[in-house]
HTML snippet that shows the backbone in 3Dmol.js (N, CA, C, O; Angstrom):
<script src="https://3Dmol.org/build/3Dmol-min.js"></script>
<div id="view" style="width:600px;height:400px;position:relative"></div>
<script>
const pdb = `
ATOM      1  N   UNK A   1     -22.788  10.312  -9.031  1.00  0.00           N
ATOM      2  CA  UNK A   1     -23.536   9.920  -7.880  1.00  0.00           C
ATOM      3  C   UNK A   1     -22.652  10.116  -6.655  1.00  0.00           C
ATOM      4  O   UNK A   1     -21.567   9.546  -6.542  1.00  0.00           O
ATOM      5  N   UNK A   2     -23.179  10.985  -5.696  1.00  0.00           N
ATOM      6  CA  UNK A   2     -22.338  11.142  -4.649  1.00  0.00           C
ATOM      7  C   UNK A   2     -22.955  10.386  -3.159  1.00  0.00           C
ATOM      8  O   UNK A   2     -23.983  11.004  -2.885  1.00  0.00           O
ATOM      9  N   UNK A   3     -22.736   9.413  -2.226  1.00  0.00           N
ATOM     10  CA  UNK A   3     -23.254   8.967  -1.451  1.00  0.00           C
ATOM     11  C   UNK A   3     -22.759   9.274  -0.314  1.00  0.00           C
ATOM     12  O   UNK A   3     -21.585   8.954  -0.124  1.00  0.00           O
ATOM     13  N   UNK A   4     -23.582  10.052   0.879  1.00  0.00           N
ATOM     14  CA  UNK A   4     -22.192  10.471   2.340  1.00  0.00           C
ATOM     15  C   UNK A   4     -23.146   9.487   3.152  1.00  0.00           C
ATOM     16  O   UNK A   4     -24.352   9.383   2.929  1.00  0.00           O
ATOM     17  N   UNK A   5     -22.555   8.891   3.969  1.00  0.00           N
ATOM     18  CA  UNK A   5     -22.903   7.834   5.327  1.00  0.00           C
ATOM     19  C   UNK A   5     -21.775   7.848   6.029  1.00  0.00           C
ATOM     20  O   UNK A   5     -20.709   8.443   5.865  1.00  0.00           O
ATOM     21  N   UNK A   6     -22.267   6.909   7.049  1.00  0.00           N
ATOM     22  CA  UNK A   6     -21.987   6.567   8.281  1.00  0.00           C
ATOM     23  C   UNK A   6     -20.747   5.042   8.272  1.00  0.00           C
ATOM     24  O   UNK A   6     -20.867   4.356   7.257  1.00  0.00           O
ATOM     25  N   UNK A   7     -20.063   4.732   8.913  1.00  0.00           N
ATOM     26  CA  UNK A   7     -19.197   3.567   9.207  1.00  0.00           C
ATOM     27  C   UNK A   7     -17.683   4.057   8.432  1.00  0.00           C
ATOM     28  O   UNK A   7     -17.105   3.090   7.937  1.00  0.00           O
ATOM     29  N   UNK A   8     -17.272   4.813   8.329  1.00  0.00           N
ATOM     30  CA  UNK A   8     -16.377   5.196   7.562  1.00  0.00           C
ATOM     31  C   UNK A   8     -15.368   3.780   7.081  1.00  0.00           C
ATOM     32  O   UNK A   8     -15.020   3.354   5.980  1.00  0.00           O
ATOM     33  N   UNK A   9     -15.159   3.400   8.266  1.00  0.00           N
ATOM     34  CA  UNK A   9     -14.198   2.077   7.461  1.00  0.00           C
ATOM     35  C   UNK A   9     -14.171   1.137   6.493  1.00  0.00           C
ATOM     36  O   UNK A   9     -13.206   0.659   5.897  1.00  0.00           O
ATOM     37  N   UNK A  10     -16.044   0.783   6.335  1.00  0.00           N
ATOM     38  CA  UNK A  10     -15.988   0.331   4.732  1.00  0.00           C
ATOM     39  C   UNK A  10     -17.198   0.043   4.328  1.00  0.00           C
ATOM     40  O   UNK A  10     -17.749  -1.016   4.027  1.00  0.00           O
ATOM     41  N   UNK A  11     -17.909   2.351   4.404  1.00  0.00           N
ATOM     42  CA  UNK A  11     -18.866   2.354   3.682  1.00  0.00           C
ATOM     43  C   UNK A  11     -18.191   2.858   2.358  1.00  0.00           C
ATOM     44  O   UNK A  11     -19.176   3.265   1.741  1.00  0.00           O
ATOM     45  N   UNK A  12     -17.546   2.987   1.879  1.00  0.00           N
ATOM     46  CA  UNK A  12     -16.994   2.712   0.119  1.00  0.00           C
ATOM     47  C   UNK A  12     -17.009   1.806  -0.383  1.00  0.00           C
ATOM     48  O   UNK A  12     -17.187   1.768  -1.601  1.00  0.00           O
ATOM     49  N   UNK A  13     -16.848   0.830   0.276  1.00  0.00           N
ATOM     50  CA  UNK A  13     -16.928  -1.354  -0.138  1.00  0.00           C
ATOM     51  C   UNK A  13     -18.587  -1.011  -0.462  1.00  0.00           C
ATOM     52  O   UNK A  13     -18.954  -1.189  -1.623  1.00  0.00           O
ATOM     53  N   UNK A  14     -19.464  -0.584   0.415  1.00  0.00           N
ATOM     54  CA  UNK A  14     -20.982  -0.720   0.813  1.00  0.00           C
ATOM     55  C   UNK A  14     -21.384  -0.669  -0.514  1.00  0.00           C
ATOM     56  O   UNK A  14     -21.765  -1.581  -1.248  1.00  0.00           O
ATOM     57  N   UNK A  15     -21.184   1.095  -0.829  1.00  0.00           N
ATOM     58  CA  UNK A  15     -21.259   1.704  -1.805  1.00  0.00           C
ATOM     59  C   UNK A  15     -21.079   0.975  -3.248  1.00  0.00           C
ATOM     60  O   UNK A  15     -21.995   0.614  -3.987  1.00  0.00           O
ATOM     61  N   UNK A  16     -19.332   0.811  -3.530  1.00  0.00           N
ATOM     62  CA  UNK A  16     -19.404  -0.118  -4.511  1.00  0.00           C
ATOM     63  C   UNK A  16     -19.771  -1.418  -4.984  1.00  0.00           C
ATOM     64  O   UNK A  16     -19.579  -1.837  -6.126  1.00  0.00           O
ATOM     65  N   UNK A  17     -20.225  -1.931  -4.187  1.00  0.00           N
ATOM     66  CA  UNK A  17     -20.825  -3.196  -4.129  1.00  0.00           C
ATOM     67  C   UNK A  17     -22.208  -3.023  -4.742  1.00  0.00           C
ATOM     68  O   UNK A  17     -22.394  -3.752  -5.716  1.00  0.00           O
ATOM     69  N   UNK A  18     -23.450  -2.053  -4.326  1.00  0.00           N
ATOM     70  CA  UNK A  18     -24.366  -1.790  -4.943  1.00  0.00           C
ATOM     71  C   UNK A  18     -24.014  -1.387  -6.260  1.00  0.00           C
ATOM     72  O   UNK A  18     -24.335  -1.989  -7.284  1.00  0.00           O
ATOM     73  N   UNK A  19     -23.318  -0.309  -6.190  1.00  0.00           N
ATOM     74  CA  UNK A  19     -22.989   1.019  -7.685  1.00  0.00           C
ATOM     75  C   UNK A  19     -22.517  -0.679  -8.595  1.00  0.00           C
ATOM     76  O   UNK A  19     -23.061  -0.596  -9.696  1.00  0.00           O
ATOM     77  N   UNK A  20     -21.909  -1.777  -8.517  1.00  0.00           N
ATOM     78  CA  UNK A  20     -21.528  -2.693  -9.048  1.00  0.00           C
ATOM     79  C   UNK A  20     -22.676  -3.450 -10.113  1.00  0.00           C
ATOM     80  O   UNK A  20     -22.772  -3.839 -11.277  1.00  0.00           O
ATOM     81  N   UNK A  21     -23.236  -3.386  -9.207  1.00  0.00           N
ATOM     82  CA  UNK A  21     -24.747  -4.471  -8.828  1.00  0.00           C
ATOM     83  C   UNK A  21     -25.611  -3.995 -10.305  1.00  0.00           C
ATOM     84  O   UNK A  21     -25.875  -4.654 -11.311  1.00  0.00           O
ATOM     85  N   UNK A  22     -25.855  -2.834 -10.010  1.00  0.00           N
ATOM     86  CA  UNK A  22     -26.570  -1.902 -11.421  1.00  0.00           C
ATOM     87  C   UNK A  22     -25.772  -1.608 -12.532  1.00  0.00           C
ATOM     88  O   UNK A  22     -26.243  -1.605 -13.669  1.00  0.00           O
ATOM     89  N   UNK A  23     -24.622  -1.364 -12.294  1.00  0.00           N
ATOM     90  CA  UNK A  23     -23.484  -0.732 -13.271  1.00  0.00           C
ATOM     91  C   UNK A  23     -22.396  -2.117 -13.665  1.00  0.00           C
ATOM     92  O   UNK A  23     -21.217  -2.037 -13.319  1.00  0.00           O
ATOM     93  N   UNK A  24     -22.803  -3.110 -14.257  1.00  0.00           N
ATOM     94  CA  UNK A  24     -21.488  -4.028 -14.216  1.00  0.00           C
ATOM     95  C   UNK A  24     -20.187  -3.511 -14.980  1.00  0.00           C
ATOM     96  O   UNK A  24     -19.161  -4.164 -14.794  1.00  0.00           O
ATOM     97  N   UNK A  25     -20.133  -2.484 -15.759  1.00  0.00           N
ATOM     98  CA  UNK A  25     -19.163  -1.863 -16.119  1.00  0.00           C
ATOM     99  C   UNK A  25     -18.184  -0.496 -15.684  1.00  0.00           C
ATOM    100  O   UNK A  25     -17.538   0.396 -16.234  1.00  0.00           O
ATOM    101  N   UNK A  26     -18.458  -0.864 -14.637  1.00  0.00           N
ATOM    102  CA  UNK A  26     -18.380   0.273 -13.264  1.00  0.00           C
ATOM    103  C   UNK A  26     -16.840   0.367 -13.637  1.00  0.00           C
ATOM    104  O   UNK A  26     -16.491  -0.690 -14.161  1.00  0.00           O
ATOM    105  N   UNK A  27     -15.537   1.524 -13.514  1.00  0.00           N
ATOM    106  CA  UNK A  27     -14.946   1.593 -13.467  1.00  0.00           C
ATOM    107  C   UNK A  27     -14.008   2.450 -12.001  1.00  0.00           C
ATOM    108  O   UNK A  27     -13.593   3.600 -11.857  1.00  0.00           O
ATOM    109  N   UNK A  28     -13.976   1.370 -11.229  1.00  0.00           N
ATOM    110  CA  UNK A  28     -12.999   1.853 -10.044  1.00  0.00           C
ATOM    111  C   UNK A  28     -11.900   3.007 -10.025  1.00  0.00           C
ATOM    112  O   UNK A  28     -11.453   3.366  -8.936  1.00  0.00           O
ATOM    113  N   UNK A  29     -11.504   3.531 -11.076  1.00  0.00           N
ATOM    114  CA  UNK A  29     -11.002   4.755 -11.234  1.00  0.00           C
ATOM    115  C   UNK A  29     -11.694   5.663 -11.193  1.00  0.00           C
ATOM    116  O   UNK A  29     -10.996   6.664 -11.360  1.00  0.00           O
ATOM    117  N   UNK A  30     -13.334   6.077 -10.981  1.00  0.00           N
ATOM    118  CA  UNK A  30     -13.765   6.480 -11.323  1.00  0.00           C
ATOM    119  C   UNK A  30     -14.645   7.279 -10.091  1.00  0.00           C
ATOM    120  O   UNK A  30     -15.706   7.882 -10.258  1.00  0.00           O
ATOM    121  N   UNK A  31     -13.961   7.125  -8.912  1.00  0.00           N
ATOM    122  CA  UNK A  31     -13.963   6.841  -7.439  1.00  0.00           C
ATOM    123  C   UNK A  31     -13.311   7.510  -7.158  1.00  0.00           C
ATOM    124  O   UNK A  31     -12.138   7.458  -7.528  1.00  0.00           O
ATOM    125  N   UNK A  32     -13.985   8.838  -6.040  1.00  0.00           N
ATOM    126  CA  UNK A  32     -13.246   9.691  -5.376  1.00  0.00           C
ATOM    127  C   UNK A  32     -13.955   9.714  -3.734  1.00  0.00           C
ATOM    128  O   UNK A  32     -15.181   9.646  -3.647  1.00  0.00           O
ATOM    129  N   UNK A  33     -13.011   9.824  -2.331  1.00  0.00           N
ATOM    130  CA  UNK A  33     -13.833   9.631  -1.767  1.00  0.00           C
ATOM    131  C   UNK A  33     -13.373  10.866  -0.622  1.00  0.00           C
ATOM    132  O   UNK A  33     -12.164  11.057  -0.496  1.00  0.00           O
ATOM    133  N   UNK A  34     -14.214  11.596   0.106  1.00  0.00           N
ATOM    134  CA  UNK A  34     -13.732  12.369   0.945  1.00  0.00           C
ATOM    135  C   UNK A  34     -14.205  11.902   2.453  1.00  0.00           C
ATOM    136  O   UNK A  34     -15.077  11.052   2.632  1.00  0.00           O
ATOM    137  N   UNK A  35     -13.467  12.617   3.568  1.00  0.00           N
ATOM    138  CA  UNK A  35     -14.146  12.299   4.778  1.00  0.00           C
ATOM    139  C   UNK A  35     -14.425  13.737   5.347  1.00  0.00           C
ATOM    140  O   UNK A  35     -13.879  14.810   5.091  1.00  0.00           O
ATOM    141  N   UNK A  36     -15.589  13.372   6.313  1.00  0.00           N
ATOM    142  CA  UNK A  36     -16.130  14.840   7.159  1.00  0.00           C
ATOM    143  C   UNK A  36     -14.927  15.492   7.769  1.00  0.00           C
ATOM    144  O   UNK A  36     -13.832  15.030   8.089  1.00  0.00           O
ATOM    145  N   UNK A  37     -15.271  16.302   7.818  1.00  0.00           N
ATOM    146  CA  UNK A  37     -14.132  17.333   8.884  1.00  0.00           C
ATOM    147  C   UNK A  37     -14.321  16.270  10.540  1.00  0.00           C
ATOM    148  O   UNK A  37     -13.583  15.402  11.007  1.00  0.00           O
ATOM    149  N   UNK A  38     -15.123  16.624  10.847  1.00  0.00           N
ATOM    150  CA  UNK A  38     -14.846  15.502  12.284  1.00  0.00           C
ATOM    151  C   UNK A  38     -14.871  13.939  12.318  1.00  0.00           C
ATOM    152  O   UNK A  38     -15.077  13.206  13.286  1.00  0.00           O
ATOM    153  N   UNK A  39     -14.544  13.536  10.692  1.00  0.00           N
ATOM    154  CA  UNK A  39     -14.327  11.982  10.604  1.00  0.00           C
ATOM    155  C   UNK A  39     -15.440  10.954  10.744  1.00  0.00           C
ATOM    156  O   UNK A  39     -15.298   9.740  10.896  1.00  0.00           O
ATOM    157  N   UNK A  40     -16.328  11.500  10.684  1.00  0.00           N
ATOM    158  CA  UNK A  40     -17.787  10.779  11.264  1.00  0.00           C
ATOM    159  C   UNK A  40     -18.776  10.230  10.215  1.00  0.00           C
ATOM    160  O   UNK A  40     -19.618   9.350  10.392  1.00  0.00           O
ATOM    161  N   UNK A  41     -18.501  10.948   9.046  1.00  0.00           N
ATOM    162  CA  UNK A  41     -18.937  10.423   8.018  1.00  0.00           C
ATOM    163  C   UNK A  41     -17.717  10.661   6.252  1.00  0.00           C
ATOM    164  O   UNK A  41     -16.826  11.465   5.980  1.00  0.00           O
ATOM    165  N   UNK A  42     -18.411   9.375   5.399  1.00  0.00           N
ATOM    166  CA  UNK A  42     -17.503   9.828   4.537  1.00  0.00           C
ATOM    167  C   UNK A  42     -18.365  10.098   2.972  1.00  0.00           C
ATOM    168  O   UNK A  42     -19.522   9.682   3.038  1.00  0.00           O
ATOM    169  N   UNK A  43     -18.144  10.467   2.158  1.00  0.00           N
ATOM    170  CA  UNK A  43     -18.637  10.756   0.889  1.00  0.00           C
ATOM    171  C   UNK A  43     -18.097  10.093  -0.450  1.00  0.00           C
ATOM    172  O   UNK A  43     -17.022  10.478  -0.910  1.00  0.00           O
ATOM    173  N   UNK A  44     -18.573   9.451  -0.856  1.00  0.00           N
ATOM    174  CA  UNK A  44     -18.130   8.495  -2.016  1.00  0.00           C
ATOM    175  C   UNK A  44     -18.396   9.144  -2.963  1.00  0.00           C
ATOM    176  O   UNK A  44     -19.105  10.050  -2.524  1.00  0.00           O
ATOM    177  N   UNK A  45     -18.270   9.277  -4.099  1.00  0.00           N
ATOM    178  CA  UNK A  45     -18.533   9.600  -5.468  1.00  0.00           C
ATOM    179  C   UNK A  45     -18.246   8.954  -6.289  1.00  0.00           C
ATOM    180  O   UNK A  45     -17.046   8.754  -6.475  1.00  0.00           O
ATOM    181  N   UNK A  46     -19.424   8.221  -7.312  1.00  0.00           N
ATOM    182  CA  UNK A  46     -19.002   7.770  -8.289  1.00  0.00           C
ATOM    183  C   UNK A  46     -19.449   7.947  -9.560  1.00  0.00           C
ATOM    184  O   UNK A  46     -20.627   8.081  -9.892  1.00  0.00           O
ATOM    185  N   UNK A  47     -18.242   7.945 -10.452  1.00  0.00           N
ATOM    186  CA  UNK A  47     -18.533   8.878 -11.824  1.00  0.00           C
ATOM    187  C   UNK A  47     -18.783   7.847 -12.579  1.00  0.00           C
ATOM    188  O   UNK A  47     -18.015   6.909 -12.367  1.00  0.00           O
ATOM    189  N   UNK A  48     -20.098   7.554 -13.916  1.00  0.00           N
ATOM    190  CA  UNK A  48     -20.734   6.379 -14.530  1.00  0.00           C
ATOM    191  C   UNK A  48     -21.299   7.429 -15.432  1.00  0.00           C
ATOM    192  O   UNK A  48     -21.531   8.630 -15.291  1.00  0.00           O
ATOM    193  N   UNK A  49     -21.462   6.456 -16.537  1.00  0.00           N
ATOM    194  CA  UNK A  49     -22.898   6.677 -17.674  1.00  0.00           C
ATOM    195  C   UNK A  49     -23.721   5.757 -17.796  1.00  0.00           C
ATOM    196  O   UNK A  49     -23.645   4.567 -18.103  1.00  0.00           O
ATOM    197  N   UNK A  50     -24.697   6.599 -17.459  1.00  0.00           N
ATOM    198  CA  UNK A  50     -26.115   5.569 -17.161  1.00  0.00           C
ATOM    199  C   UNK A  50     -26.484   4.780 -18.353  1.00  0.00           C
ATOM    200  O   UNK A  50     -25.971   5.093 -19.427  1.00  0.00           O
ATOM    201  N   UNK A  51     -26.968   4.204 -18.317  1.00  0.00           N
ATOM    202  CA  UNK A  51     -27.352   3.191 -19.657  1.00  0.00           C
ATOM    203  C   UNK A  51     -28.663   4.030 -20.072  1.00  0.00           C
ATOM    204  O   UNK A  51     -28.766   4.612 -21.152  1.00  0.00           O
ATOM    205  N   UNK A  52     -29.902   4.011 -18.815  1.00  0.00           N
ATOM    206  CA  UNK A  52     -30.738   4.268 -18.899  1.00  0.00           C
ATOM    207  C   UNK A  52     -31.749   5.038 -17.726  1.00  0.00           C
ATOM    208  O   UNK A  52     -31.155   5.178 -16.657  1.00  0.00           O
ATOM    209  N   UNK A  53     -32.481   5.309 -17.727  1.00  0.00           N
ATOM    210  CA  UNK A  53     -33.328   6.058 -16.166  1.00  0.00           C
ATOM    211  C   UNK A  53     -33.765   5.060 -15.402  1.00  0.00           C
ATOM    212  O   UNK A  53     -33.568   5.221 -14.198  1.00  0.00           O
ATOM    213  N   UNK A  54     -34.237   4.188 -15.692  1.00  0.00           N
ATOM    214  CA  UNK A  54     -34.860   2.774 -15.068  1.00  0.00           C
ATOM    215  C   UNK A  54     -33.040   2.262 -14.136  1.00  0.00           C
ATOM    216  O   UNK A  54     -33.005   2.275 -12.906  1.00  0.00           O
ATOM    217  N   UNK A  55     -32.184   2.002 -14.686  1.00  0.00           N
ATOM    218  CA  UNK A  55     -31.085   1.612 -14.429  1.00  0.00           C
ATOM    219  C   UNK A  55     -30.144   2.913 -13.009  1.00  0.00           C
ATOM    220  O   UNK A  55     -29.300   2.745 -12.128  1.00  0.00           O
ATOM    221  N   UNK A  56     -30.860   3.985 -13.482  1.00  0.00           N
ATOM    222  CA  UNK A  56     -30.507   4.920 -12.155  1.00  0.00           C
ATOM    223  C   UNK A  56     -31.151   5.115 -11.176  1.00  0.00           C
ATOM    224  O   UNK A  56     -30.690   5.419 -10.076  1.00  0.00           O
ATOM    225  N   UNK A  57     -32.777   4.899 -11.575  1.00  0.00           N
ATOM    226  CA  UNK A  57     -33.885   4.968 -10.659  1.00  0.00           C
ATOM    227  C   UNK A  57     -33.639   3.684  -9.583  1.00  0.00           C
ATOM    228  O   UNK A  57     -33.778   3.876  -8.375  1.00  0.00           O
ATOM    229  N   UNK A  58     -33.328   2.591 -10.027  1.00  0.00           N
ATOM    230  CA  UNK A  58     -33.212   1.512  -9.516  1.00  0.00           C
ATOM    231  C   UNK A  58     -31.551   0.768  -8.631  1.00  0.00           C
ATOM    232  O   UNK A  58     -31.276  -0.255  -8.004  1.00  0.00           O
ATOM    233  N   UNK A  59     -30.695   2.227  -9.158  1.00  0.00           N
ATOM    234  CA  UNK A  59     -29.370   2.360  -8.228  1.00  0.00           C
ATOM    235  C   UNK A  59     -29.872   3.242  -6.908  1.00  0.00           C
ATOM    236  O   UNK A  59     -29.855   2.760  -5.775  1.00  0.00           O
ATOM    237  N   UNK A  60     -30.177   4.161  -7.104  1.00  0.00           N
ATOM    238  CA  UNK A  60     -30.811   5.431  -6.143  1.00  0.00           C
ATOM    239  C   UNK A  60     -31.896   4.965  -5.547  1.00  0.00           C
ATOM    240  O   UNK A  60     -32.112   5.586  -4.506  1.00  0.00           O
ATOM    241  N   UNK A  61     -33.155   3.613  -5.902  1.00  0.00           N
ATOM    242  CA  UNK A  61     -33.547   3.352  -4.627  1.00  0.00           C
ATOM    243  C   UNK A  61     -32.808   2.315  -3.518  1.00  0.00           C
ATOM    244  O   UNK A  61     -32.927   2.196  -2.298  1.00  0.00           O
ATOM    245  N   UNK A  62     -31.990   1.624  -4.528  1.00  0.00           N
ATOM    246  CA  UNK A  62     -31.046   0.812  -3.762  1.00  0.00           C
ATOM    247  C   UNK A  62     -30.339   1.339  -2.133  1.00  0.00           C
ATOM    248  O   UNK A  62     -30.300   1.012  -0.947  1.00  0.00           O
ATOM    249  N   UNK A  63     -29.787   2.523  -3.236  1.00  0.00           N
ATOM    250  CA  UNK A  63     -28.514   2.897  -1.828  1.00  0.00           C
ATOM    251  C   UNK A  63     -29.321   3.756  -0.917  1.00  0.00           C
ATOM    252  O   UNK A  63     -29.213   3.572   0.295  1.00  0.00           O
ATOM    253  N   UNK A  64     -30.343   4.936  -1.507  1.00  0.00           N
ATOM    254  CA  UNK A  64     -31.428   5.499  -0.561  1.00  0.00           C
ATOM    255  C   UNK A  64     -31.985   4.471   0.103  1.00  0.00           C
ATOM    256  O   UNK A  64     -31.615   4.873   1.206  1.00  0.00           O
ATOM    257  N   UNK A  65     -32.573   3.468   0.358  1.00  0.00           N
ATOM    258  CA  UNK A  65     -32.801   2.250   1.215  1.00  0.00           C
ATOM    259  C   UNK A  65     -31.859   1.997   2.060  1.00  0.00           C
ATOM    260  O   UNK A  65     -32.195   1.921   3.242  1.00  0.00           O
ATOM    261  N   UNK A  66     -30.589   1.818   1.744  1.00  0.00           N
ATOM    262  CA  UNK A  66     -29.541   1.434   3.054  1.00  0.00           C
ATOM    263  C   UNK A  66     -29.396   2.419   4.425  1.00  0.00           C
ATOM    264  O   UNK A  66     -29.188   3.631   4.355  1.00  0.00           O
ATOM    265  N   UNK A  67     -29.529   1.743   5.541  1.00  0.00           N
ATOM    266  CA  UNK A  67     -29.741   2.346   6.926  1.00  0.00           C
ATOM    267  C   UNK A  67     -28.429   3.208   6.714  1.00  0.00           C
ATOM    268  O   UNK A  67     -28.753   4.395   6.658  1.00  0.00           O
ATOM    269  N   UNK A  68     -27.241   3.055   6.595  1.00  0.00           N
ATOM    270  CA  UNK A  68     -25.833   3.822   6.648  1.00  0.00           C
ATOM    271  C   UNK A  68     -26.042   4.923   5.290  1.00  0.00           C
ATOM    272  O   UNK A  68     -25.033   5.601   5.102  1.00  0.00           O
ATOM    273  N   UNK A  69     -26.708   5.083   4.730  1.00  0.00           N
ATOM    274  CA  UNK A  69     -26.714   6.113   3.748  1.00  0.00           C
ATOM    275  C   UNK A  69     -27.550   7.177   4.201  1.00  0.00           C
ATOM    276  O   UNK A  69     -28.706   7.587   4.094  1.00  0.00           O
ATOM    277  N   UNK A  70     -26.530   7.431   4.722  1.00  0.00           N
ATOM    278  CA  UNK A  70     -27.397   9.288   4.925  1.00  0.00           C
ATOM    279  C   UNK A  70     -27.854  10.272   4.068  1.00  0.00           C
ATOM    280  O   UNK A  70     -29.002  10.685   4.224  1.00  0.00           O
ATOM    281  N   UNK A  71     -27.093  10.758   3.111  1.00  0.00           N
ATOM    282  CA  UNK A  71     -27.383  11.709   1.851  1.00  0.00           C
ATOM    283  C   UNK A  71     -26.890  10.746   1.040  1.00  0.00           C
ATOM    284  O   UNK A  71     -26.253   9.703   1.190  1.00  0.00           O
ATOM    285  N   UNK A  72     -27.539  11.623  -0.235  1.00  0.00           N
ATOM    286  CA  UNK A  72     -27.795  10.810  -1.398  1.00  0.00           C
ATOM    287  C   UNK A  72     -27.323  12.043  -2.677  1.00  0.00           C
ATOM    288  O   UNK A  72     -27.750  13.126  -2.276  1.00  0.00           O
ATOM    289  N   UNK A  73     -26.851  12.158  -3.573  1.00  0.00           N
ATOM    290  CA  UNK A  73     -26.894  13.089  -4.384  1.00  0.00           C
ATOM    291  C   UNK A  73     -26.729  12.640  -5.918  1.00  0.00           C
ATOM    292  O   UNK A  73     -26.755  13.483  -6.815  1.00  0.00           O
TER     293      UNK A  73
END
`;
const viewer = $3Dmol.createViewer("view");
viewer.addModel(pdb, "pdb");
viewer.setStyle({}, {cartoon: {color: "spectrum"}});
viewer.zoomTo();
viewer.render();
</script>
């Protein structure tokens, strides 16, 4: 799951806090994060195995809902 938004300083907290929420076995190593070329936005990625589709459907409307989540992947 790759998430790019807005607030750079701590849309990765944002991020993992949801990815948490659905995934309680979330592993923080598992977290790579890049920033835009002009610093304006950043891109989280986080690597998981889904349990189930209901359990991803219901991460992905989560973070697609948040105003600071711009793309979604």
């Amino acid at each position: 799951l790759k998430a790019i938004g807005t607030g750079v300083e701590d849309f990765e907290t944002l991020v993992l806090e949801i990815v948490r929420r659905h995934v309680p076995q979330f592993d923080e190593d598992a977290v790579t994060r890049r920033l835009s070329r002009g610093g304006r936005y950043l891109a989280v990625t986080a690597t998981f195995v889904a349990e189930s589709r209901r359990q991803l459907d219901a991460l992905y409307q989560e973070l697609s809902a948040h105003e600071r989540v711009v793309m979604l992947l």
